[in-house]
N, C-alpha and C positions, 0 to 999 in steps of 0.2 A: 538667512532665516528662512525655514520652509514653512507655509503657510497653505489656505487650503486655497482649493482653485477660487478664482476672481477677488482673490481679497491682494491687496498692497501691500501691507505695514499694519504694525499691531502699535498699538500705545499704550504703556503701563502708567498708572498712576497707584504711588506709593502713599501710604500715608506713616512719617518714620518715628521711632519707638524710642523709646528713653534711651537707646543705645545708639551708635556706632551702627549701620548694617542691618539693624534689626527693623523690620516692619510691621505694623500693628495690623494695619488691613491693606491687600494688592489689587488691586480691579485691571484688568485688561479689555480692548477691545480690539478689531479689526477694519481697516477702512476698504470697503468694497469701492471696486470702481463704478463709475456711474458715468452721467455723459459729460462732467467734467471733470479732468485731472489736474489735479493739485498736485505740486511739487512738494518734498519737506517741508522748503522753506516757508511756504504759502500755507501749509497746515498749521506748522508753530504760527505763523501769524495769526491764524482764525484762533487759535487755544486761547495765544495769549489776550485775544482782543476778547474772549469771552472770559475767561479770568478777571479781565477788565472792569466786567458788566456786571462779575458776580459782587463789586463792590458798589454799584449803585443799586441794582435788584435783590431782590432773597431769591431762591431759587423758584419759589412759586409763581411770580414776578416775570419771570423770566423764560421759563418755561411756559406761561401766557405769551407772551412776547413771539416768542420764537414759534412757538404753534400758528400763531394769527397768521405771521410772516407766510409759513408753508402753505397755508387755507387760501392766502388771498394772489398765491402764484397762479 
């Protein structure tokens, strides 16, 4: 995969269509490096642990959450 300078890996997130293949909406982003590196396997861990969260939170919820988290670094 070519990607642009300082970024790692892309992740798609599909949302899938009454078909087979077919996608109703694709969102991509890119994980820049930073000062720490995360392997695959430890990224699918964070996804899936916030996947997680999206069942106890709504997303407004959560993105409080997660905001306070970064403020009070």
């Amino acid at each position: 995969m070519r990607v642009a300078k300082k970024r790692w890996g892309e992740i798609t997130i599909k949302k899938q269509g009454k078909r087979k293949n077919q996608f109703d909406t694709t969102k991509s982003f890119s994980i820049e490096r930073t000062q720490y590196e995360y392997d695959v396997n430890q990224l699918k861990e964070i996804l899936g642990m916030t996947v997680n969260l999206s069942e106890k939170f709504t997303f407004k919820e959560l993105m409080r959450e997660l905001e306070s988290m970064e403020h009070s670094k």
